[in-house]
N, C-alpha and C positions, 0 to 999 in steps of 0.2 A: 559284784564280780560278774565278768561278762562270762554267757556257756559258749563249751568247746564243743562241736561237733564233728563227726566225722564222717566224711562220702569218702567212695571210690573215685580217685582221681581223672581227669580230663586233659588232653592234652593244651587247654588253656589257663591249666595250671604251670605250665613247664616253665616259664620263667622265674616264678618263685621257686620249685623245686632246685632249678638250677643255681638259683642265688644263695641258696640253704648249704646244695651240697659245696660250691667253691669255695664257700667262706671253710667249708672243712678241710678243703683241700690245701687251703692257701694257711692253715693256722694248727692242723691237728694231724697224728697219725692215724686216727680210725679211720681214713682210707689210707689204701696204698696208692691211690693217681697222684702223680707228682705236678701235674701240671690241668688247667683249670680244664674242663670243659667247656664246649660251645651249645648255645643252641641245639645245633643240627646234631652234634652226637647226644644230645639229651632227646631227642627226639627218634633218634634209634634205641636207646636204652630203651624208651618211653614202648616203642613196638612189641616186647618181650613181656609184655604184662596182657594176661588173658584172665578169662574168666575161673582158670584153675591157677592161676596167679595174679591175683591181685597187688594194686597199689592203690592206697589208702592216702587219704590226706586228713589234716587237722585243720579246722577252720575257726577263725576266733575274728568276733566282728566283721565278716565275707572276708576277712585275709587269710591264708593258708598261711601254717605258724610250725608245719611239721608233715612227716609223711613217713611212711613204714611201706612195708612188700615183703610178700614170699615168693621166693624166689627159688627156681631149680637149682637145686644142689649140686646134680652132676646128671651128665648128662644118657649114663643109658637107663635102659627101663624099670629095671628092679629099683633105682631108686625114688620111681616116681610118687612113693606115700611119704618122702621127706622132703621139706622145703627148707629154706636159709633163709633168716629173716631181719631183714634190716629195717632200722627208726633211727630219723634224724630229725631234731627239732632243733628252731628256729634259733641262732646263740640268744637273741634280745628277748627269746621266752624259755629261757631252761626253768627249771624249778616251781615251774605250774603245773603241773602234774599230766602234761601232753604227751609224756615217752607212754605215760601209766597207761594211758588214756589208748593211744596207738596199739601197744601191744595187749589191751584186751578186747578190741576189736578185730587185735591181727590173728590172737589165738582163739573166738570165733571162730571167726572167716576158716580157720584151718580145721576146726574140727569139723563146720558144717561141709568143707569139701570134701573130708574122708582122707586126709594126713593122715599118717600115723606118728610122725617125730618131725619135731625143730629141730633148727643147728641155727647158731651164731658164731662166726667168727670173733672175738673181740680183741681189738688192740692191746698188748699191755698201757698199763699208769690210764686206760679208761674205765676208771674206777663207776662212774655213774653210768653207764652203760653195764658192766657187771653187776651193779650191785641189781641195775630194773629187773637183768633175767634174774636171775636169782630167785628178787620177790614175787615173779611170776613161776615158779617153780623150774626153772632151767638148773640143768648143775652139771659143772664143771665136770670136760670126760677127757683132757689134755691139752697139751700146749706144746706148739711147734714154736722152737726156739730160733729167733734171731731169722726170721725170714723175709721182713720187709726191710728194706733200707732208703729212709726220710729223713730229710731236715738231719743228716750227718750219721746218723747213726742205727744201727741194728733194732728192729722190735720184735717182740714174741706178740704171738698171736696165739691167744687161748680159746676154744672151743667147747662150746655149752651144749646142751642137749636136753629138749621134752621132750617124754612119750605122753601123748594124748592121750592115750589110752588106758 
């Protein structure tokens, strides 16, 4: 079995990041963009990641195979000890244990900067994305009904929540 390792992302990673996230865009509701990105707006995304927000990648054989971020939550100050934390792995690698792998590197990275709570948005019916927070001690604190509309139809987004502390 080949190791998984994980760095801090590079913006010569952004091609594969972008080819991970469309294939999401183009087949699942865990985003709400309706339409693919480009390059150049991945590469503005890409700008928004600092050293108090990191983006991660997974790398298996020098390919990137997945990637995670914490990300600001909102944007004024009192909530700068929580972050929102997104992983997405590779469709052609689910079920290697890469999300596993992501988010204990992501929740790290968060304690070592002085976090005090995660949040995840999650899609309803993405069962394998709830169930990772979950095993990582995330637990459900509500769910805003019927707020995305994709691929025809209304989704609930449920909201997870760590305290680090």
């Amino acid at each position: 079995m080949s190791s998984i390792t994980v760095r801090k992302a590079t913006e010569h990673d952004l091609p594969v990041l972008l080819e991970i996230y469309n294939h999401v865009v183009r087949t699942s509701p865990a985003t709400f963009d309706l339409v693919e990105q480009t390059l150049e707006q991945r590469k503005k995304w890409f700008q928004k990641y600092d050293e108090q927000h990191p983006l991660l990648v997974a790398v298996e054989n020098g390919s990137v195979v997945g990637y995670a971020s914490l990300g600001t939550f909102r944007e004024k100050p009192a909530y700068n000890q929580t972050a929102e934390s997104s992983v997405y792995v590779h469709h052609d690698h689910h079920g290697k244990g890469i999300g596993g792998l992501l988010m204990t590197k992501l929740i790290a990275a968060a304690k070592e900067l002085g976090y005090h709570a995660l949040v995840a948005g999650i899609t309803g019916g993405n069962e394998s994305s709830a169930q990772l927070h979950v095993k990582f001690g995330f637990q459900p604190v509500g769910v805003f009904r019927q707020v995305g509309y994709k691929f025809g139809e209304y989704h609930d987004v449920a909201f997870y929540q760590l305290l680090l502390e």
